[in-house]
CHARMM-style PDB file with segment names, atoms N, HN, CA, C and O in Angstrom:
ATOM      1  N   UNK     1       0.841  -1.170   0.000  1.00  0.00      PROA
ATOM      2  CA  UNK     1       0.000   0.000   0.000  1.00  0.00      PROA
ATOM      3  C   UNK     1       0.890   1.237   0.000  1.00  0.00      PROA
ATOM      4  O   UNK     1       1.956   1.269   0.615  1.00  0.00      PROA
ATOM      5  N   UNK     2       0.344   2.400  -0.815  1.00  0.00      PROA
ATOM      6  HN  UNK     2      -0.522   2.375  -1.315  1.00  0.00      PROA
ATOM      7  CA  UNK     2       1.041   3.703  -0.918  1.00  0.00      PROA
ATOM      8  C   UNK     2       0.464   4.582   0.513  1.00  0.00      PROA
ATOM      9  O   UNK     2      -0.682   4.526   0.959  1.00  0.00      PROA
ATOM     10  N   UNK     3       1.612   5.389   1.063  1.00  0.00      PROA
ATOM     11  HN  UNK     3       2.542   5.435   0.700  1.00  0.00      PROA
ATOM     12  CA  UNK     3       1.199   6.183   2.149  1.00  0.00      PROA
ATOM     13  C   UNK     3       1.990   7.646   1.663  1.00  0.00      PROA
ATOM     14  O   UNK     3       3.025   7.834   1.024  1.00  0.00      PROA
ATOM     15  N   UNK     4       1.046   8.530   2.248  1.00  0.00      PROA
ATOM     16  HN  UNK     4       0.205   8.377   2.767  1.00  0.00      PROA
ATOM     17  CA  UNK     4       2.588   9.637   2.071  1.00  0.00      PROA
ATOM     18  C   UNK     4       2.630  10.420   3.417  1.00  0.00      PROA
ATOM     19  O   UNK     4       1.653  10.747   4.090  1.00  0.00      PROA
ATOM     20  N   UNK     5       3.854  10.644   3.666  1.00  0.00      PROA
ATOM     21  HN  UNK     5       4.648  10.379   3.119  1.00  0.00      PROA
ATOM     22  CA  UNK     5       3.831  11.266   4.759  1.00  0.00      PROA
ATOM     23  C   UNK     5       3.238  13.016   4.750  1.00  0.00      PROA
ATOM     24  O   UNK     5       3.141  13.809   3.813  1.00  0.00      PROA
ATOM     25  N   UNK     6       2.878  13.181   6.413  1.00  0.00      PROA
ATOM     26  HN  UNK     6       2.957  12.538   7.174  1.00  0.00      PROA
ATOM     27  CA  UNK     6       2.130  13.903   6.863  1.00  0.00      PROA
ATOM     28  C   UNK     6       2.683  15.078   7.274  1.00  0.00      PROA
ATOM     29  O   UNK     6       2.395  16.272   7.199  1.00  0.00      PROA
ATOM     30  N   UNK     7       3.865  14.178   7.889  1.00  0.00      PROA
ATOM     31  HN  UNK     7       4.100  13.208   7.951  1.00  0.00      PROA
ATOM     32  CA  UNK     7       5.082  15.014   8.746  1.00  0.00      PROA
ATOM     33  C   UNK     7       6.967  14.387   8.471  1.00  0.00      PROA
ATOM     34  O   UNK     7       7.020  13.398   7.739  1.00  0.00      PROA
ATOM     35  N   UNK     8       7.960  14.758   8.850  1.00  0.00      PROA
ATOM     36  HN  UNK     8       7.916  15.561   9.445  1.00  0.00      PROA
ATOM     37  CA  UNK     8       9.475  14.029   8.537  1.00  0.00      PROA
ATOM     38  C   UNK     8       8.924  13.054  10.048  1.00  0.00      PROA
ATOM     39  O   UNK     8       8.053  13.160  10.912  1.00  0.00      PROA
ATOM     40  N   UNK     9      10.003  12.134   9.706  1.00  0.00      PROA
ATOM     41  HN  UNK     9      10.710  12.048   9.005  1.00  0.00      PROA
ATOM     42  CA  UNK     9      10.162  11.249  10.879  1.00  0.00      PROA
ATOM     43  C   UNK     9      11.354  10.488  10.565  1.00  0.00      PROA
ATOM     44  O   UNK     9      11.958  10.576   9.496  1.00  0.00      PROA
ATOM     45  N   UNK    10      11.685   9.711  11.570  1.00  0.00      PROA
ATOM     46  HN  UNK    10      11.195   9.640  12.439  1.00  0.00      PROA
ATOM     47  CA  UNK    10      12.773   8.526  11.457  1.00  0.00      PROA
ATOM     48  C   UNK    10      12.505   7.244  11.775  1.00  0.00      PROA
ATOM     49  O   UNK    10      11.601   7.436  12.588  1.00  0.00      PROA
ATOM     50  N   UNK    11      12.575   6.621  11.747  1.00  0.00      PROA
ATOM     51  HN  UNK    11      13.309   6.464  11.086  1.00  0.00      PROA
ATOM     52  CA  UNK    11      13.033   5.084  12.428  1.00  0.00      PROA
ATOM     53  C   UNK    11      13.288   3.803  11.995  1.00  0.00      PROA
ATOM     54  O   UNK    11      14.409   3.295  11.951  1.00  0.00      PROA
ATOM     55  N   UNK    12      11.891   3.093  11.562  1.00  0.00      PROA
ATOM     56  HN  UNK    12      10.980   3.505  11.598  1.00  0.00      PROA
ATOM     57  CA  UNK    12      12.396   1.869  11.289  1.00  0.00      PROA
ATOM     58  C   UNK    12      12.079   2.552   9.154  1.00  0.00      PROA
ATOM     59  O   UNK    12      12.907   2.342   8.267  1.00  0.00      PROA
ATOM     60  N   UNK    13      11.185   3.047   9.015  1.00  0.00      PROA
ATOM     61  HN  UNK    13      10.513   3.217   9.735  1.00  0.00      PROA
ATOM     62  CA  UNK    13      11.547   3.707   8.119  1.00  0.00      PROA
ATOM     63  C   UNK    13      11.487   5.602   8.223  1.00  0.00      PROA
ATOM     64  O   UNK    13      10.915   6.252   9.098  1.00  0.00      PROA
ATOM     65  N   UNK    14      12.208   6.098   7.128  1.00  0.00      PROA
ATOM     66  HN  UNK    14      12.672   5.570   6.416  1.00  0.00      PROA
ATOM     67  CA  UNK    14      12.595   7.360   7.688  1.00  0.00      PROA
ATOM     68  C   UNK    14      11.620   7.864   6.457  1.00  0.00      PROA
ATOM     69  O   UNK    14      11.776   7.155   5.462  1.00  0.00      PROA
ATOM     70  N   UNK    15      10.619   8.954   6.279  1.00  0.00      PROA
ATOM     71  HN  UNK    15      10.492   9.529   7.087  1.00  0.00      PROA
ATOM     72  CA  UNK    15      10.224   9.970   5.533  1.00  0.00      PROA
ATOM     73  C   UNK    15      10.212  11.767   5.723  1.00  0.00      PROA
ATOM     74  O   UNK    15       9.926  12.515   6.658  1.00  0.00      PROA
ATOM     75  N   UNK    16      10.546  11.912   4.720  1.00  0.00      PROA
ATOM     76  HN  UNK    16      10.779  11.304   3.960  1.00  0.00      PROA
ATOM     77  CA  UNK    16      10.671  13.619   5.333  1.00  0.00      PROA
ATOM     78  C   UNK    16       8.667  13.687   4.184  1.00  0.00      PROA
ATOM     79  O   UNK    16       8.045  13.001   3.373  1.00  0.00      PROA
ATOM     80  N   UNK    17       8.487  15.399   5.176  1.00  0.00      PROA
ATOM     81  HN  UNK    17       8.993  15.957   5.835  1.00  0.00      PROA
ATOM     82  CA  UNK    17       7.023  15.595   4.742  1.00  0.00      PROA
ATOM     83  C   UNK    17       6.879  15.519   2.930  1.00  0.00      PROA
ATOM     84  O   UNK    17       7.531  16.065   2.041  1.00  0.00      PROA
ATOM     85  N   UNK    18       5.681  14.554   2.906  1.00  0.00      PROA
ATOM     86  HN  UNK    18       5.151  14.110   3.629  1.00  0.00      PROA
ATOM     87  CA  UNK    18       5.320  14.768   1.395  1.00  0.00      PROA
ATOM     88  C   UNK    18       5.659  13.612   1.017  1.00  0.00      PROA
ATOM     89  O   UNK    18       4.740  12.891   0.628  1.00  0.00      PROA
ATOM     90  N   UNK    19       6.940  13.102   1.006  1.00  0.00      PROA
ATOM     91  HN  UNK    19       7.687  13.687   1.322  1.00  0.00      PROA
ATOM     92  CA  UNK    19       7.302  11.903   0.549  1.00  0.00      PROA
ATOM     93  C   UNK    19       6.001  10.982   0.675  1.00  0.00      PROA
ATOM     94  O   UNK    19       5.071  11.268   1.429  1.00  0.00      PROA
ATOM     95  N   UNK    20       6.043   9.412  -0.456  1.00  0.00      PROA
ATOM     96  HN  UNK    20       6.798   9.180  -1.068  1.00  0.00      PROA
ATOM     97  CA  UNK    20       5.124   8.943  -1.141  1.00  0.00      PROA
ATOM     98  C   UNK    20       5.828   7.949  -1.317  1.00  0.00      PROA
ATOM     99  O   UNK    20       6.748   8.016  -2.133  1.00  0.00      PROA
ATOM    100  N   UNK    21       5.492   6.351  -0.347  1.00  0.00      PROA
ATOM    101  HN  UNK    21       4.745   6.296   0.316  1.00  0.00      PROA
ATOM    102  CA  UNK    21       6.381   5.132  -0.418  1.00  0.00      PROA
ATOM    103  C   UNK    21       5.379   3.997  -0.031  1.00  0.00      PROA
ATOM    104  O   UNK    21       4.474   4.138   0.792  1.00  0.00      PROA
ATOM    105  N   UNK    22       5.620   2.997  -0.640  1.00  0.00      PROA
ATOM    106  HN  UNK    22       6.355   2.883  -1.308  1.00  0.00      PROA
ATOM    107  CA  UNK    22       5.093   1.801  -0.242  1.00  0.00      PROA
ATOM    108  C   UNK    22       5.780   1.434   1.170  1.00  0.00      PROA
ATOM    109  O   UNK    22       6.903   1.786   1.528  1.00  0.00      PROA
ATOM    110  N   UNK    23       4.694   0.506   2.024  1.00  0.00      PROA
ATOM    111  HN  UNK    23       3.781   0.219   1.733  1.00  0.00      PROA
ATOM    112  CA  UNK    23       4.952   0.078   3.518  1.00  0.00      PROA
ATOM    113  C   UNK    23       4.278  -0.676   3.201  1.00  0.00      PROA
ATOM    114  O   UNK    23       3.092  -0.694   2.871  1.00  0.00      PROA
ATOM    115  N   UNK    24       5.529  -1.818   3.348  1.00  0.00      PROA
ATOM    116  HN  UNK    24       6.492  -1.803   3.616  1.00  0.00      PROA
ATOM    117  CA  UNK    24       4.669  -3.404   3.095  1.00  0.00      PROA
ATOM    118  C   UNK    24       4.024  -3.933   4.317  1.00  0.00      PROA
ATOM    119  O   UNK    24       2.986  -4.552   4.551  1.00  0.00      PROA
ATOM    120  N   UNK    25       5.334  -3.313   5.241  1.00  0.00      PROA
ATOM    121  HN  UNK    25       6.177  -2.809   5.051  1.00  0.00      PROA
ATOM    122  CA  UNK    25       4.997  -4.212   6.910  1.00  0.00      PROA
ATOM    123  C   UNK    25       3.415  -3.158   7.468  1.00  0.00      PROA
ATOM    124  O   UNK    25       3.331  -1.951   7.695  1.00  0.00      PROA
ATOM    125  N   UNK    26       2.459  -4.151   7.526  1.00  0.00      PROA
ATOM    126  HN  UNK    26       2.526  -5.131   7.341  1.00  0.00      PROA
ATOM    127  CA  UNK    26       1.318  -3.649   8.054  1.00  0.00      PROA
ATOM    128  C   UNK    26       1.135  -3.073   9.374  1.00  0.00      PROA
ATOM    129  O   UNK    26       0.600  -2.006   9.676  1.00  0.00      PROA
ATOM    130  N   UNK    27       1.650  -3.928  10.082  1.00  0.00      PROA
ATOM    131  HN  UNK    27       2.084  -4.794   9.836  1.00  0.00      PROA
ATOM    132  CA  UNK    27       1.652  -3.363  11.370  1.00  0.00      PROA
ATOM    133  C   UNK    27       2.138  -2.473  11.813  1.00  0.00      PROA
ATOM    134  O   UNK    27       1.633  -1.985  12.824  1.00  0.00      PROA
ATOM    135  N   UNK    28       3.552  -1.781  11.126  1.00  0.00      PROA
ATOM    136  HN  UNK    28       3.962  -2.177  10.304  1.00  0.00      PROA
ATOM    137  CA  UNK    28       4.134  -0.761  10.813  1.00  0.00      PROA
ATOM    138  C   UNK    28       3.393   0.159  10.233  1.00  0.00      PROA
ATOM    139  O   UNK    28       3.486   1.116  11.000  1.00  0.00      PROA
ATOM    140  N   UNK    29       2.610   0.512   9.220  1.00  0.00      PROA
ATOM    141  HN  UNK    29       2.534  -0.266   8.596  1.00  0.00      PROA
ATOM    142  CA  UNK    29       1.837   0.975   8.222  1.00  0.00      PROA
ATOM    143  C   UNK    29       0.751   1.662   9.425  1.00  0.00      PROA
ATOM    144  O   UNK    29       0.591   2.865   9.632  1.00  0.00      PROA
ATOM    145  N   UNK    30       0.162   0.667  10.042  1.00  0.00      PROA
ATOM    146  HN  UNK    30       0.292  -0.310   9.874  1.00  0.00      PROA
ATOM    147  CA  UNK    30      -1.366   0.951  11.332  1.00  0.00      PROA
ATOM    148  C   UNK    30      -0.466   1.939  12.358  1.00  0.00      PROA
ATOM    149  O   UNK    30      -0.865   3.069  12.639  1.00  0.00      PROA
ATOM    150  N   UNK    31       0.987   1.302  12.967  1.00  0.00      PROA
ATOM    151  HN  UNK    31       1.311   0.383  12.739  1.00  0.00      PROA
ATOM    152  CA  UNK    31       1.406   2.579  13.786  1.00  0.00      PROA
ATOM    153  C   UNK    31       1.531   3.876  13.374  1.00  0.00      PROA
ATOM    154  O   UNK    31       1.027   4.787  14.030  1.00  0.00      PROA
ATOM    155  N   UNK    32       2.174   4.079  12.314  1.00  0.00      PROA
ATOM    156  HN  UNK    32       2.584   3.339  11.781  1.00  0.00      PROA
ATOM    157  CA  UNK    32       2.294   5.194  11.634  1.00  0.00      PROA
ATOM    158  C   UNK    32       1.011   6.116  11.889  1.00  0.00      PROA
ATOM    159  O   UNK    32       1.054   7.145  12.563  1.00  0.00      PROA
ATOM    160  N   UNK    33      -0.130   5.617  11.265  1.00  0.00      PROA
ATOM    161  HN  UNK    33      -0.165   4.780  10.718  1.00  0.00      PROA
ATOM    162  CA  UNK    33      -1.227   6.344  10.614  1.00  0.00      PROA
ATOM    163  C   UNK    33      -2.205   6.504  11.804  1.00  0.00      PROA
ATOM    164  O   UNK    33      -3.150   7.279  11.652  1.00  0.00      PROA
ATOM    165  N   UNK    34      -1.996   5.530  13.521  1.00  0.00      PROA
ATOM    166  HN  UNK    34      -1.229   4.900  13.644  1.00  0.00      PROA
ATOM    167  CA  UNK    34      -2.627   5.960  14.181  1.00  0.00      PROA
ATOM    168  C   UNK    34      -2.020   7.157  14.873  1.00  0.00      PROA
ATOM    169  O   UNK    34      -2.612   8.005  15.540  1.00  0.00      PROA
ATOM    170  N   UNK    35      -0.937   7.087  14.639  1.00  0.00      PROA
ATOM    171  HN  UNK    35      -0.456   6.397  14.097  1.00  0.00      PROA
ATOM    172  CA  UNK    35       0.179   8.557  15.098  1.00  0.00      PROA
ATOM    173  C   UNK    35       0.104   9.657  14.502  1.00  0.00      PROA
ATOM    174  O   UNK    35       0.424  10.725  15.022  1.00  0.00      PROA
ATOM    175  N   UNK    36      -0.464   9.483  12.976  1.00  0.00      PROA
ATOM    176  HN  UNK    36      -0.724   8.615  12.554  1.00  0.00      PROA
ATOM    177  CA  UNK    36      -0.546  10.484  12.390  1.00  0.00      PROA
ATOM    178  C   UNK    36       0.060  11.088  11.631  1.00  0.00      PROA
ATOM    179  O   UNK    36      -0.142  12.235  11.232  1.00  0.00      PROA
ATOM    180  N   UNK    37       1.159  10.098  11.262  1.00  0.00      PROA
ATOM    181  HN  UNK    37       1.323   9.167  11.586  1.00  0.00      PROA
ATOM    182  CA  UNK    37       2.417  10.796  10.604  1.00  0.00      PROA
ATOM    183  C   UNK    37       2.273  10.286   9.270  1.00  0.00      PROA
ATOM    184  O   UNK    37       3.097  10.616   8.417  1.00  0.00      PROA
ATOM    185  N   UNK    38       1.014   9.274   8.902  1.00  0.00      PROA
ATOM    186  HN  UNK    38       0.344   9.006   9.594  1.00  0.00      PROA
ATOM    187  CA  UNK    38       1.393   9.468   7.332  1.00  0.00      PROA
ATOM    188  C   UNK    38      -0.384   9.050   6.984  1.00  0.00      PROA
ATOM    189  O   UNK    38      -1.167   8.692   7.864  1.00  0.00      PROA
ATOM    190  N   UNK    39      -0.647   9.161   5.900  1.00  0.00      PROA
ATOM    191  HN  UNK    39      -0.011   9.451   5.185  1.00  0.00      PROA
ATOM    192  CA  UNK    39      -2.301   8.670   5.653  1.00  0.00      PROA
ATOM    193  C   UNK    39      -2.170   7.725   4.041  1.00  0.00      PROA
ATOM    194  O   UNK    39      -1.321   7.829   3.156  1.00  0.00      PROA
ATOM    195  N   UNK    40      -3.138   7.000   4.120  1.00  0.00      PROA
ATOM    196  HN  UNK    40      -3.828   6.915   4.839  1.00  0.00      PROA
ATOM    197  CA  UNK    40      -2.979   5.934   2.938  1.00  0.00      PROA
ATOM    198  C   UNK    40      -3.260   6.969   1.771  1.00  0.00      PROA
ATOM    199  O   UNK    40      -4.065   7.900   1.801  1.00  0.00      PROA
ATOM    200  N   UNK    41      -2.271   6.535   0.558  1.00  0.00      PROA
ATOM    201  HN  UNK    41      -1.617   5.779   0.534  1.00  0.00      PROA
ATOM    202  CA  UNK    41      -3.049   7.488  -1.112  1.00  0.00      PROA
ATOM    203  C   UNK    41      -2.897   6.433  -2.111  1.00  0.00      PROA
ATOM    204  O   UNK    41      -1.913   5.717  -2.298  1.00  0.00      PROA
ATOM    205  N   UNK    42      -4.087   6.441  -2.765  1.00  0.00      PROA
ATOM    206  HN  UNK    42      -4.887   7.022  -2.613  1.00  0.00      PROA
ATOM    207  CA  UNK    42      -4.322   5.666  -3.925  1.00  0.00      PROA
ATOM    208  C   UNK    42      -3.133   5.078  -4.782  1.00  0.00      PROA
ATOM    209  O   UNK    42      -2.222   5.901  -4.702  1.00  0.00      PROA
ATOM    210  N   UNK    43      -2.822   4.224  -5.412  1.00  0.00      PROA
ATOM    211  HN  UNK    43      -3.562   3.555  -5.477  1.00  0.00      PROA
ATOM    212  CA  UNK    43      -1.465   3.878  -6.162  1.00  0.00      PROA
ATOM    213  C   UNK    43      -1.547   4.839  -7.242  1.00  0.00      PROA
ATOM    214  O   UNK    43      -1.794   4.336  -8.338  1.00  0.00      PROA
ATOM    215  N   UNK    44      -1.353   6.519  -7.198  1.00  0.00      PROA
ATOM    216  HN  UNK    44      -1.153   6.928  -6.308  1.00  0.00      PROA
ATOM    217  CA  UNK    44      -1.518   7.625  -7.975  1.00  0.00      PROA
ATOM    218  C   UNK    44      -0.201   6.889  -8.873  1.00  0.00      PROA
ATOM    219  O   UNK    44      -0.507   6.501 -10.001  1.00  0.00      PROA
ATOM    220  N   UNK    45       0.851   6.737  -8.547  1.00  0.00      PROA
ATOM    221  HN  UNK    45       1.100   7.052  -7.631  1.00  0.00      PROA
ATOM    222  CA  UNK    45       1.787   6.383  -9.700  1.00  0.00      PROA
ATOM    223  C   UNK    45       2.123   5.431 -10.870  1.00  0.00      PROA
ATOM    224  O   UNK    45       2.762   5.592 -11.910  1.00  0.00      PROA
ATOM    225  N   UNK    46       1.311   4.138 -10.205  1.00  0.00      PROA
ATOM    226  HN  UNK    46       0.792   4.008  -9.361  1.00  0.00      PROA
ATOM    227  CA  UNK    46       1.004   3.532 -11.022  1.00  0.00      PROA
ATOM    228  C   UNK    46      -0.076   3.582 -12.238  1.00  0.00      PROA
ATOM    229  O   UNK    46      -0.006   2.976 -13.308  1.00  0.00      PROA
ATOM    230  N   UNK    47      -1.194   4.552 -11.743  1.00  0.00      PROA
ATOM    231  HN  UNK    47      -1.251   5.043 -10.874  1.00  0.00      PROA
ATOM    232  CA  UNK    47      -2.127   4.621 -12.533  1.00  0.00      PROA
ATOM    233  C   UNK    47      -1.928   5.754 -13.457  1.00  0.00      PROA
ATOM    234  O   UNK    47      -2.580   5.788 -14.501  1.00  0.00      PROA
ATOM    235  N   UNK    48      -0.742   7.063 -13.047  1.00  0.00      PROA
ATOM    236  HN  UNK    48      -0.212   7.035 -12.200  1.00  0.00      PROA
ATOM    237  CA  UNK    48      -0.512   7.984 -13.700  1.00  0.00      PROA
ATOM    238  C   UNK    48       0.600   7.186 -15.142  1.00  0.00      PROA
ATOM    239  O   UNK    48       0.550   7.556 -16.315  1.00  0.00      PROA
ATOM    240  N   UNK    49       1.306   6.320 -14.720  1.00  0.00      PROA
ATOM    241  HN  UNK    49       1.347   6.020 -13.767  1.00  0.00      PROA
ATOM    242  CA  UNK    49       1.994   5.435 -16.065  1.00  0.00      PROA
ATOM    243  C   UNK    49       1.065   4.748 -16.841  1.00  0.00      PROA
ATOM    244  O   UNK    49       1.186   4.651 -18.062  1.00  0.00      PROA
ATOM    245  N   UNK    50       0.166   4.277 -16.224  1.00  0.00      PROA
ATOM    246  HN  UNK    50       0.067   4.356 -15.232  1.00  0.00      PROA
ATOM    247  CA  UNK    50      -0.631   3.715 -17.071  1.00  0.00      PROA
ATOM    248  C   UNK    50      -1.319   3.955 -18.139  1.00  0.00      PROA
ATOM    249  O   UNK    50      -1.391   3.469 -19.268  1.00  0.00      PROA
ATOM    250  N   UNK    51      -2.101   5.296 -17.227  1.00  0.00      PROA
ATOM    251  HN  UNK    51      -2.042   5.690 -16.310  1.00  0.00      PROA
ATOM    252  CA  UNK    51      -2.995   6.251 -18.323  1.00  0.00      PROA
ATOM    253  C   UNK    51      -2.048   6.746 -19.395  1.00  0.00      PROA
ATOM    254  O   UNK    51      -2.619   6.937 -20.469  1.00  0.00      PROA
ATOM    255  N   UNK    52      -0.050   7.141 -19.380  1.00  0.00      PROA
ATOM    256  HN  UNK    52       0.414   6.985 -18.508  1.00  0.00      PROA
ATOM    257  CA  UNK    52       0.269   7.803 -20.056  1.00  0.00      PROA
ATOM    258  C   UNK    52       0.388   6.644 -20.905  1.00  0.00      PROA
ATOM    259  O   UNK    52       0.258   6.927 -22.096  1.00  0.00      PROA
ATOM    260  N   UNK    53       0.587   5.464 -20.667  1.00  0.00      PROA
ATOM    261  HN  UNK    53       0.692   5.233 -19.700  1.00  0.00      PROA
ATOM    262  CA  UNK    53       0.863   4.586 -21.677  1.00  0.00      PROA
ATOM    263  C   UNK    53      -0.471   4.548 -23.047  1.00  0.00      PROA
ATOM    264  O   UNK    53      -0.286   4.471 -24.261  1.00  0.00      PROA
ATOM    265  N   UNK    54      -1.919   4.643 -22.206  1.00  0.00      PROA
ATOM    266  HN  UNK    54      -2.070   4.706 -21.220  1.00  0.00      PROA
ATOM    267  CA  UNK    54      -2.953   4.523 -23.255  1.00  0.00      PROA
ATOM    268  C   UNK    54      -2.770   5.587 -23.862  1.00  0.00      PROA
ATOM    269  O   UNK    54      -3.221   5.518 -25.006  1.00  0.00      PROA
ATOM    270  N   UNK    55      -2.385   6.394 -23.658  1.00  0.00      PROA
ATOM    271  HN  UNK    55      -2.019   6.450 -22.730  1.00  0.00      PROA
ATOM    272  CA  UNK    55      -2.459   7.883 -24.517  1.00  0.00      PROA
ATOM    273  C   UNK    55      -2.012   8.208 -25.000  1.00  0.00      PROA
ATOM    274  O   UNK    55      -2.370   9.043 -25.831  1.00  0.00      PROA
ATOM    275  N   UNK    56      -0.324   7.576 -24.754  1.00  0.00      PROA
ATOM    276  HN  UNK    56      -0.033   6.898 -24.079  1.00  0.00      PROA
ATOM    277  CA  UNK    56       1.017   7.536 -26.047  1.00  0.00      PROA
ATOM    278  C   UNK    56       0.474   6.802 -27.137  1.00  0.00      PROA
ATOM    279  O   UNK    56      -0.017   5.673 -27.165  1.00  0.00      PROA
ATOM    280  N   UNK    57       0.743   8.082 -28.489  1.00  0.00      PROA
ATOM    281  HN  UNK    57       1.141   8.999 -28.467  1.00  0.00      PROA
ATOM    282  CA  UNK    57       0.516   7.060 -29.896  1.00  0.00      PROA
ATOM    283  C   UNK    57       1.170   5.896 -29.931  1.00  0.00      PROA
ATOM    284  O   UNK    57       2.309   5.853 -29.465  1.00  0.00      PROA
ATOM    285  N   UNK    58       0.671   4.933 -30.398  1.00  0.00      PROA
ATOM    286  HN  UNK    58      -0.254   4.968 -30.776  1.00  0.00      PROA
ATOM    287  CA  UNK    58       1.329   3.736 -30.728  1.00  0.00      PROA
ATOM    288  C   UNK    58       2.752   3.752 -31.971  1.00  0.00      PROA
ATOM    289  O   UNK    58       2.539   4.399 -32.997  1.00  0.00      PROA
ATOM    290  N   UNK    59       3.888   3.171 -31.854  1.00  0.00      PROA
ATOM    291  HN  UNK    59       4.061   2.645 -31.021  1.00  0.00      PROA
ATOM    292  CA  UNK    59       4.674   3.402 -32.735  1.00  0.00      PROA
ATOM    293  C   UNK    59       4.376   2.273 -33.728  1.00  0.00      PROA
ATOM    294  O   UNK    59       4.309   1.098 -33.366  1.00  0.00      PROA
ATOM    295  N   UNK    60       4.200   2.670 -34.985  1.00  0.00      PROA
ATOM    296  HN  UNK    60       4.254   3.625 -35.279  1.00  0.00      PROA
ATOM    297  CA  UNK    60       3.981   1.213 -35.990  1.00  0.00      PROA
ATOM    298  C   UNK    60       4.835   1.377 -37.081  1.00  0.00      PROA
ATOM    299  O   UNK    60       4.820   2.431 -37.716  1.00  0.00      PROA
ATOM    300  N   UNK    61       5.459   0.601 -37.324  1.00  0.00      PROA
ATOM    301  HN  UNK    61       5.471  -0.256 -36.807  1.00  0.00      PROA
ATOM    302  CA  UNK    61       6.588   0.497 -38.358  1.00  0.00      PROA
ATOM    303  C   UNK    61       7.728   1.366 -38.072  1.00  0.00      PROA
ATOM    304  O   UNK    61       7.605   2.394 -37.406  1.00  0.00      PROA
ATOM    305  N   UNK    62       8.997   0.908 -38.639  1.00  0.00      PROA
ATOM    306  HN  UNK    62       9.097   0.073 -39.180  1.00  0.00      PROA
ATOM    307  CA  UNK    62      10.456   1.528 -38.244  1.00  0.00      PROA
ATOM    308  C   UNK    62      10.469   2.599 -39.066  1.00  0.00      PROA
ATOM    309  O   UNK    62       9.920   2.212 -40.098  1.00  0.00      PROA
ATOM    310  N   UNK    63      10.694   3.395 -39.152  1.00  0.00      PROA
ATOM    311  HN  UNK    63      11.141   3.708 -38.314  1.00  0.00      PROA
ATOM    312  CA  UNK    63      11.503   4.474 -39.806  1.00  0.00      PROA
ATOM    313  C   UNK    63      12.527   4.704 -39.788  1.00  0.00      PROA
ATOM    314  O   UNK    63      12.921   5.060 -38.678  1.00  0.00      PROA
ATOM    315  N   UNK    64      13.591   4.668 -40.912  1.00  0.00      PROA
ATOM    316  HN  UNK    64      13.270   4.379 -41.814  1.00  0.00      PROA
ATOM    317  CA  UNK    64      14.918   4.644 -40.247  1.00  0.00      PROA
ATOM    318  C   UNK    64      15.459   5.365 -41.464  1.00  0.00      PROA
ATOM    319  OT1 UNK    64      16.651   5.666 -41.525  1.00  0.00      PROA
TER     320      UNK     64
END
């Protein structure tokens, strides 16, 4: 799951504010967010490659 932070912090993982990282370890993930230091966000990056991929013309044939 994508989180981004709220606030900087350190420890077992370190984010400064804004930053935008996957946290696999869950239980890690629940401390965080009952503390307040980071909130869950949609997989914005994956879906922002995606969409650019449908929207890039397709290349067909070489030109060379």
């Amino acid at each position: 799951m994508m989180y981004k932070a709220l606030i900087s912090f350190t420890g077992i993982v370190a984010m400064a504010k804004g930053d935008v990282r996957e946290i696999s370890d869950t239980s890690l993930a629940n401390d965080l967010l009952k503390a307040g230091y980071i909130e869950q966000v949609m997989d914005v990056i994956s879906q922002d490659v995606t969409e650019k991929k449908a929207k890039s013309p397709s290349r067909k044939g070489n030109k060379k």
